[in-house]
C-alpha positions in Angstrom: 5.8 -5.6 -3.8 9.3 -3.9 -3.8 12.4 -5.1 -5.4 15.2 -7.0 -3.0 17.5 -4.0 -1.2 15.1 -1.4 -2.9 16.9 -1.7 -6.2 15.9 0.3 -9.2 15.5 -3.1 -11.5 12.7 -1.8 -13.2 14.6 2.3 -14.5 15.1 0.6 -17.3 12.9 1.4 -20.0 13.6 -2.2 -22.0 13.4 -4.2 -18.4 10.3 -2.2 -17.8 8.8 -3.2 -21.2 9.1 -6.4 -20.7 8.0 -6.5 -17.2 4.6 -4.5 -18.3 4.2 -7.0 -21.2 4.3 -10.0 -18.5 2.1 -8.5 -16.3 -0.5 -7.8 -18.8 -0.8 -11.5 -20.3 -3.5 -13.3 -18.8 -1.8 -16.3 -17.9 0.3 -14.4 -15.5 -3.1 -13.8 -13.4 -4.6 -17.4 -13.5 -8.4 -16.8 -12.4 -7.8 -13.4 -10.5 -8.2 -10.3 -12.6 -5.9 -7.5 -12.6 -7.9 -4.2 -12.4 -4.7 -1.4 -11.9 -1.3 -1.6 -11.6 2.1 0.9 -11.8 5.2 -0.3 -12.4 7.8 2.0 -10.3 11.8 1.6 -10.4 12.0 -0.2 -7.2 8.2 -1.7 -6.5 5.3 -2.6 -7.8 1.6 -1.9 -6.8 -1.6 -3.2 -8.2 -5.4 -4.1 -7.5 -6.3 -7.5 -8.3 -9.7 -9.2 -7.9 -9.1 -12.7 -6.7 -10.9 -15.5 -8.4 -11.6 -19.0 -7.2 -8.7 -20.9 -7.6 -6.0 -19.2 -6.1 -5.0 -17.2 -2.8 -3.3 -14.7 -2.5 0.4 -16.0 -1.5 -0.5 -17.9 -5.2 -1.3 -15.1 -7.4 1.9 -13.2 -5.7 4.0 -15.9 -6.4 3.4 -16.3 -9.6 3.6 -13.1 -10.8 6.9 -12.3 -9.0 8.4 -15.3 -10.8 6.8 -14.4 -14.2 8.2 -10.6 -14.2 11.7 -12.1 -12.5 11.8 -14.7 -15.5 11.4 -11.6 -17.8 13.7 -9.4 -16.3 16.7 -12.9 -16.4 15.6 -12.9 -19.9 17.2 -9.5 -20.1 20.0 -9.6 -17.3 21.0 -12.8 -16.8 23.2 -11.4 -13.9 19.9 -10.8 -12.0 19.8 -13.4 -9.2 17.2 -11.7 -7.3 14.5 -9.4 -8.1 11.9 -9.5 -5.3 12.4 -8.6 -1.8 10.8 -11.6 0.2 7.4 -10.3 2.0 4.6 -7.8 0.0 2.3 -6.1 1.5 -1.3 -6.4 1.1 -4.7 -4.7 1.8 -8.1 -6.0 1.5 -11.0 -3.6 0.7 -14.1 -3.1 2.2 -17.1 -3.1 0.4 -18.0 0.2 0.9 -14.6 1.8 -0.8 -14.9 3.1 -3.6 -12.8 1.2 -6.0 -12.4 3.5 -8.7 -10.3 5.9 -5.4 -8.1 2.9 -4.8 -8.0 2.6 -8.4 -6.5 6.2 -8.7 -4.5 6.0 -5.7 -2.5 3.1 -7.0 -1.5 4.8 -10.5 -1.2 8.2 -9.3 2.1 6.4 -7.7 4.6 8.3 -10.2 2.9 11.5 -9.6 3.2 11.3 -5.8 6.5 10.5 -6.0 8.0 13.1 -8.5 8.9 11.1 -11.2 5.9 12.9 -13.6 3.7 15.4 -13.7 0.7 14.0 -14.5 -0.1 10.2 -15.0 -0.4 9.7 -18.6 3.0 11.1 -19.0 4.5 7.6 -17.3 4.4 4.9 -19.6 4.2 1.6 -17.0 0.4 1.6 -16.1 -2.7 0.1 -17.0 -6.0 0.2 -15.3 -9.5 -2.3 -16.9 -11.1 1.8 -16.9 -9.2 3.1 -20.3 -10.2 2.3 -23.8 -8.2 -0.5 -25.3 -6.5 2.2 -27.6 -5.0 4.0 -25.0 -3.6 2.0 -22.3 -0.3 1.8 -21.2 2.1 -0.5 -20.5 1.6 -2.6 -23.7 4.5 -0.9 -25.1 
């Protein structure tokens, strides 16, 4: 998902705090489980299990009006946070998961922001021990 016009909303350390704090609460994912995600400065990418209950369009939704309601919390100047469409990718069953997995929160690395992954703070994946994930900041 990117931000409207490509803007940076989420360069800011507080505004990406909260935004990582909102997209780890469960109540932001309804039945569908959130397996990775990075948080970059103008998008957001993520693997998410779908459960029952909700499509897609649904879980989308609702998560792009949970982290906008955080970042208004913040700004209140914000009027708009998402850009309309997202872009989506189902996987097969024979990907590896874990490779998607990697792919999505080696995002910062790819792009130049850090070095190596653990140096960015607005990631989590369900793979690291409870102590050491990131994000929850």
């Amino acid at each position: 998902m990117v931000t409207a016009d490509r803007a940076r909303v989420f360069e800011d350390a507080f505004v990406a705090a909260a935004v990582c704090r909102r997209i780890g609460q469960s109540t932001t994912w309804g039945d569908a489980e959130v397996l990775c995600w990075v948080l970059m400065p103008d998008h957001w990418h993520g693997l998410v299990r779908l459960g029952r209950s909700d499509d897609l369009p649904t879980t989308v939704n609702r998560l792009k009006a949970r982290i906008t309601k955080a970042v208004r919390a913040i700004d209140r100047s914000t009027t708009s946070v998402w850009a309309r469409a997202y872009h989506d990718r189902a996987l097969r069953h024979d990907e590896a998961l874990r490779d998607v997995a990697r792919y999505v929160v080696l995002n910062p690395v790819r792009a130049g922001i850090v070095r190596r992954v653990g140096d960015y703070p607005f990631w989590n994946a369900i793979w690291l021990p409870r102590e050491s994930t990131h994000g929850d900041e």
